[in-house]
C-alpha positions in Angstrom: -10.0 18.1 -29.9 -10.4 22.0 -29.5 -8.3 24.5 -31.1 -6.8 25.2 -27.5 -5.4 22.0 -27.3 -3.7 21.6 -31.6 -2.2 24.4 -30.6 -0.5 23.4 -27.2 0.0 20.1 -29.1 2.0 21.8 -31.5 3.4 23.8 -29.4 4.7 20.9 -27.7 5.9 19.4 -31.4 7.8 22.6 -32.1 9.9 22.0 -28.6 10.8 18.7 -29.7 11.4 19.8 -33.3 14.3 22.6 -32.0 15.7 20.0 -29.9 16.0 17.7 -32.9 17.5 20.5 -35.2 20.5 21.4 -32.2 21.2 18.2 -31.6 21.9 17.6 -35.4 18.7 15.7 -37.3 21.5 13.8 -39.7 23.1 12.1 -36.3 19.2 11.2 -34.9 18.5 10.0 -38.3 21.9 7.9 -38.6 21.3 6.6 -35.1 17.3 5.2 -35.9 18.8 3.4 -38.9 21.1 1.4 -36.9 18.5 0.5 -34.5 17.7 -3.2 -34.6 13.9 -3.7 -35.2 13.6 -6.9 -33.9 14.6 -5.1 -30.3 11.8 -2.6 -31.3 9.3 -4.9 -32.1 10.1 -6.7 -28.8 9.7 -3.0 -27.1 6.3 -3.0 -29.0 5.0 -6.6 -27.6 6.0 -5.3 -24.5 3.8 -2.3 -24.6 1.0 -4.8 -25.3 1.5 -6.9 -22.0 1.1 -3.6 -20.4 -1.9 -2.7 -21.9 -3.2 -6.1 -20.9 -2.0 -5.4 -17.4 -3.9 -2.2 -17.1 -6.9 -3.9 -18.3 -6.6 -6.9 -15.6 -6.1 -4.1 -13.4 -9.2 -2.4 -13.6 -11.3 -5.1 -14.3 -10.2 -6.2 -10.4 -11.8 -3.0 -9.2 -14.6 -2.9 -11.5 -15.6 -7.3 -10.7 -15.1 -6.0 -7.2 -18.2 -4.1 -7.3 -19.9 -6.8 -8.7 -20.6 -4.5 -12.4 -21.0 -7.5 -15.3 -18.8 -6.4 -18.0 -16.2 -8.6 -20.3 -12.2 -7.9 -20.1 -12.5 -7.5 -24.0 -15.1 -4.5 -23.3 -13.0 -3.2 -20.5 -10.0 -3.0 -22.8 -11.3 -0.3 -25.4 -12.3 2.1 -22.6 -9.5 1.9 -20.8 -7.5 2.9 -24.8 -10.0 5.6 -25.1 -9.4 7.0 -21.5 -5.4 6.8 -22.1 -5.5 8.6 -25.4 -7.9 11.6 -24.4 -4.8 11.7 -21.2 -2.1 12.0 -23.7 -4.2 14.5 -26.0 -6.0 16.8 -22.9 -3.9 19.2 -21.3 -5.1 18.0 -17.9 -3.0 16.4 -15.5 -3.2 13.4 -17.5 -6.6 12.9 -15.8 -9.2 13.9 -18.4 -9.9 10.3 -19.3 -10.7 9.3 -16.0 -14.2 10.7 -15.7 -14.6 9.5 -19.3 -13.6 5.6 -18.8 -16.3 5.8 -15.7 -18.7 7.2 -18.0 -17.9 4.7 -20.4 -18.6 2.0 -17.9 -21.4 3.2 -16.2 -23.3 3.3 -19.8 -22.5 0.0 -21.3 -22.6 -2.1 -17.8 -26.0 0.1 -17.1 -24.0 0.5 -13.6 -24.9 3.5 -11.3 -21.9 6.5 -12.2 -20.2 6.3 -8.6 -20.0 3.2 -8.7 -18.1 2.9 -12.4 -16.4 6.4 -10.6 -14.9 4.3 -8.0 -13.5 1.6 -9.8 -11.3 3.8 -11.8 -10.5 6.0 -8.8 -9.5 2.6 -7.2 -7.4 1.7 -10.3 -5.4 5.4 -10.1 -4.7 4.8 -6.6 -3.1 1.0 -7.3 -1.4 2.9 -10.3 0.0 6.0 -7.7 1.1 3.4 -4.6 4.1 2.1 -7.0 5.1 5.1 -8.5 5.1 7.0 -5.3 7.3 4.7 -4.1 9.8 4.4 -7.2 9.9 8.4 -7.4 11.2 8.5 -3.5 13.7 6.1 -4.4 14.7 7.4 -7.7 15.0 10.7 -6.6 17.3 9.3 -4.1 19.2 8.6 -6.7 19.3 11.4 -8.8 20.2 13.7 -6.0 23.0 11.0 -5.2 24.3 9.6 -8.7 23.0 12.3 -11.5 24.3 15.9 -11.7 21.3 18.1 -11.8 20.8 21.6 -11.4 19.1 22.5 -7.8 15.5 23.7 -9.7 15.2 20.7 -10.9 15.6 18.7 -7.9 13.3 21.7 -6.2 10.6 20.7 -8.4 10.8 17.1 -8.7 10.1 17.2 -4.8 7.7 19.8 -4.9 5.8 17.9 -7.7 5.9 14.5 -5.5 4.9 16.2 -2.6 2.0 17.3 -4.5 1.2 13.6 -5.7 1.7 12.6 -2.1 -0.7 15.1 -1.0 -3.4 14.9 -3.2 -3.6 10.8 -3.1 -3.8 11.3 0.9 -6.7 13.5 0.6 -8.7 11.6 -2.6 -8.2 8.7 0.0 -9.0 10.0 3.1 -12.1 11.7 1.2 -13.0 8.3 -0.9 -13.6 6.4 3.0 -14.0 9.3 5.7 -17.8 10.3 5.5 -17.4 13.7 7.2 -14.4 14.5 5.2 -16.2 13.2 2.0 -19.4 15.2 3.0 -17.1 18.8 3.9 -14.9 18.8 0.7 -18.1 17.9 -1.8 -20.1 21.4 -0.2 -17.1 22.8 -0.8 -17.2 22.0 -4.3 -20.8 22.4 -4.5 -20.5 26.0 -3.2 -17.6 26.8 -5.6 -19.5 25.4 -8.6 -22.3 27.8 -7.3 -19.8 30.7 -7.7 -18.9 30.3 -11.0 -22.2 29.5 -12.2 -24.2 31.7 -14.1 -27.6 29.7 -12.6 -27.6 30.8 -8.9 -30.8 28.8 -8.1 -30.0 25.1 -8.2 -29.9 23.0 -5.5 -27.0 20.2 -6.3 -26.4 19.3 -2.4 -28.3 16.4 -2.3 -27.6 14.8 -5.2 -23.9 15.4 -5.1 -23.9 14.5 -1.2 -26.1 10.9 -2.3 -23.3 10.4 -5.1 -20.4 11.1 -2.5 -22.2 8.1 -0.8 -22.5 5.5 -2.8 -19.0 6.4 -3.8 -17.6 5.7 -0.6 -19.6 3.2 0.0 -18.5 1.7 -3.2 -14.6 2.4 -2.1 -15.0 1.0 1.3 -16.3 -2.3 -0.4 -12.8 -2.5 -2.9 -10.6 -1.8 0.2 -12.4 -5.1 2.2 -11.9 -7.1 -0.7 -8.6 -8.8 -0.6 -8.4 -9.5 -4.5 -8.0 -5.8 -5.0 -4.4 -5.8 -3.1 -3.4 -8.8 -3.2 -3.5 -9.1 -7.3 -3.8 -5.2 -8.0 -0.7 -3.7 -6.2 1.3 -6.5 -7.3 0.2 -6.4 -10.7 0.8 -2.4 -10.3 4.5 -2.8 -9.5 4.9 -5.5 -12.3 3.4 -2.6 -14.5 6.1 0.0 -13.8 8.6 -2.7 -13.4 7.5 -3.7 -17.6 7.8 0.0 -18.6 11.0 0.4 -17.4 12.5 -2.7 -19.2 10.9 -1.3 -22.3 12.6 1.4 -22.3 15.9 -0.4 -21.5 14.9 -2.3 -24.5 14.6 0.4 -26.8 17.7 1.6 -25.6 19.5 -2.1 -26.2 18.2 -1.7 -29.8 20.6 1.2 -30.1 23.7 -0.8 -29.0 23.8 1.0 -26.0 22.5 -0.1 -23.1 21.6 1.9 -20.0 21.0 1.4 -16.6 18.2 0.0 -15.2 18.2 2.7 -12.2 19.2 5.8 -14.7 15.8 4.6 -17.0 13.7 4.2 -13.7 15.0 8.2 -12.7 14.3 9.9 -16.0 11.0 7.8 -16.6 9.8 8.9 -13.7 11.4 12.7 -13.6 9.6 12.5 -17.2 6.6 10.9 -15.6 6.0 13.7 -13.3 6.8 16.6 -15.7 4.1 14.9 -17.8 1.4 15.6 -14.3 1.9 19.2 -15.0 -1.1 20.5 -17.1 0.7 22.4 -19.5 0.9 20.3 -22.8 -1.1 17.6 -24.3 0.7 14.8 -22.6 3.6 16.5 -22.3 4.6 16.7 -25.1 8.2 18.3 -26.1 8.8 19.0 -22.1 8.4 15.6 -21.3 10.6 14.4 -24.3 13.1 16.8 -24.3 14.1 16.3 -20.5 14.0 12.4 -20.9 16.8 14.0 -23.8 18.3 16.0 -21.5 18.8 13.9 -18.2 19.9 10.4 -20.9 22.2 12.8 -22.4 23.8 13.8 -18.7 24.5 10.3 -17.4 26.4 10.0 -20.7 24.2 8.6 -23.3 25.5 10.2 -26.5 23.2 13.0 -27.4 22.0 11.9 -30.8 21.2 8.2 -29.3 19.3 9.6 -26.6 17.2 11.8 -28.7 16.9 8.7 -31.0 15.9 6.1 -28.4 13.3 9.1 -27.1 11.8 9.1 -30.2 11.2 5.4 -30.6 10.1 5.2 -27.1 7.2 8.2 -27.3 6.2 6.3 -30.8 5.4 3.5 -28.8 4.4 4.6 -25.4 2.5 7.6 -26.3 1.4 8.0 -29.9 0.7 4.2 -30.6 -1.4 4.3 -27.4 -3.5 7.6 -28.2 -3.8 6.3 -32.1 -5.0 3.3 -30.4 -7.2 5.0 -28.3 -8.7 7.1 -30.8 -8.8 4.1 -33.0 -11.3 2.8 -30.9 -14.0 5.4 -30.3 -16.1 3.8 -32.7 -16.5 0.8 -30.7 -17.7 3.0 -27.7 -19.4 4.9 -29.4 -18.1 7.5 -31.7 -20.3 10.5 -29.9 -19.4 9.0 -26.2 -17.3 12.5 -25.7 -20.2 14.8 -26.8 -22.6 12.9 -24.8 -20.3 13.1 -21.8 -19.6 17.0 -22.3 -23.4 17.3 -22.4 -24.2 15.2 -19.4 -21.1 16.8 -17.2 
């Protein structure tokens, strides 16, 4: 972790610290005390069958392709990928490239092909939440009263996600498309570079075709829909009953249709590339918006809290937990290799 990124993470802590000290940190603190812990525990167990998902997940893409690796290998790699998303200022997509480096290394796979299972896996992951964002923006607009910037940008940011999916797709199986948009790249990397005499077209243009190649394999196989997307909407479907969970352990229950809309409002403030994860903006809206369909302040800051432990920290201490078992220099080695 660079300096860069401690500070925006503490930046990020600070946010969520004022927050904390306006809403009154005796009332937060009175409202975790009466929070029953066998509901949290529950919330907890949940977050495991959700990492257990994500794992089945990608290990559909990744036996797809025909790469010989165990679920119990898959799992750390997928941990290490989520925690370097929650602690890079990226997108949440800096542990992408990373979990296909991972696998491409210890299946001794070739790197588009380890590339395009975990492409695969973010598209089965996008599908779902595309979906649930339409229709919980639906109802936000309709049921929640939100100022107009914020509706602005939570259709702006979808129409992003929208966008962007539509082209990685149309890139990952369209060979022209694929061939124009990596020279593009090439040419752009070219710019910037301070080596002006490399040639990187043929190599790049040969990886672009064995990932698309590799793609166009996972979209004929039926295993990769029919389990995956399912398995993706079970996925979202298990975070949101978390949450409603942690919220039950509070004695006040929520909505399931109020959790889906901030979870993903949340979810998409969380795409921006601004903080580590998101971390304050992302936690003080889910604050904000619980707060405005009339969850008592100091119970929704509460049940935020409890809800980031497990969905966020628990995963990147997890994740981070288990470098060592990749390999403890896997993230130098990548820097140096990309």
């Amino acid at each position: 972790m660079n300096n860069k990124t401690i500070i925006l993470l503490l930046v990020g802590i600070g946010i969520l610290a004022a927050m904390v000290l306006y809403i009154g940190p005796g009332k937060i603190e009175s409202a975790l005390k009466n929070a029953n812990p066998l509901y949290v525990a529950l919330a907890v167990v949940i977050q495991f069958i959700i990492y257990g998902m994500w794992t089945q997940r990608w290990s559909i893409t990744i036996h797809s392709l025909k790469i010989s690796i165990k679920r119990r290998h898959v799992f750390p790699m997928l941990m290490v990928g989520l925690a370097i998303n929650n602690i890079t200022p990226s997108a949440r997509g800096g542990g992408e490239p990373v979990r296909a480096y991972m696998l491409g290394k210890y299946a001794k796979a070739p790197m588009e092909n380890a590339f395009a299972t975990v492409i695969a896996d973010r598209g089965l992951d996008t599908f779902p939440f595309v979906v649930l964002a339409i229709l919980t923006i639906i109802f936000s607009v309709s049921f929640l009263s939100l100022p107009e910037w914020i509706v602005f940008a939570l259709i702006v940011s979808l129409v992003v996600l929208i966008v962007v999916f539509i082209i990685i797709l149309i890139m990952s199986i369209n060979e022209a498309v694929g061939q124009r948009i990596t020279l593009w790249l090439v040419g752009l990397v070219k710019r910037f570079s301070k080596n002006k005499h490399f040639e990187i077209e043929r190599k790049a243009l040969e990886a672009m075709n064995g990932f698309q190649s590799s793609m166009r394999i996972m979209i004929r196989d039926r295993r990769v829909l029919m389990y995956g997307l399912p398995l993706s909407f079970l996925v979202w479907f298990m975070e949101i009953i978390r949450v409603y969970i942690v919220f039950a352990s509070f004695g006040t229950p929520v909505s399931l249709w109020v959790i889906a809309a901030v979870f993903v409002i949340a979810t998409l403030i969380g795409l921006i590339p601004l903080l580590p994860g998101g971390v304050g903006a992302v936690d003080g809206m889910m604050i904000i918006l619980y707060s405005a369909a009339g969850v008592p302040p100091s119970i929704s800051a509460a049940a935020t809290i409890v809800e980031r432990l497990i969905s966020f920290w628990m995963t990147s201490f997890i994740g981070i937990g288990m470098l060592p078992y990749v390999g403890p220099n896997v993230l130098e080695k990548f820097s140096d290799k990309f």
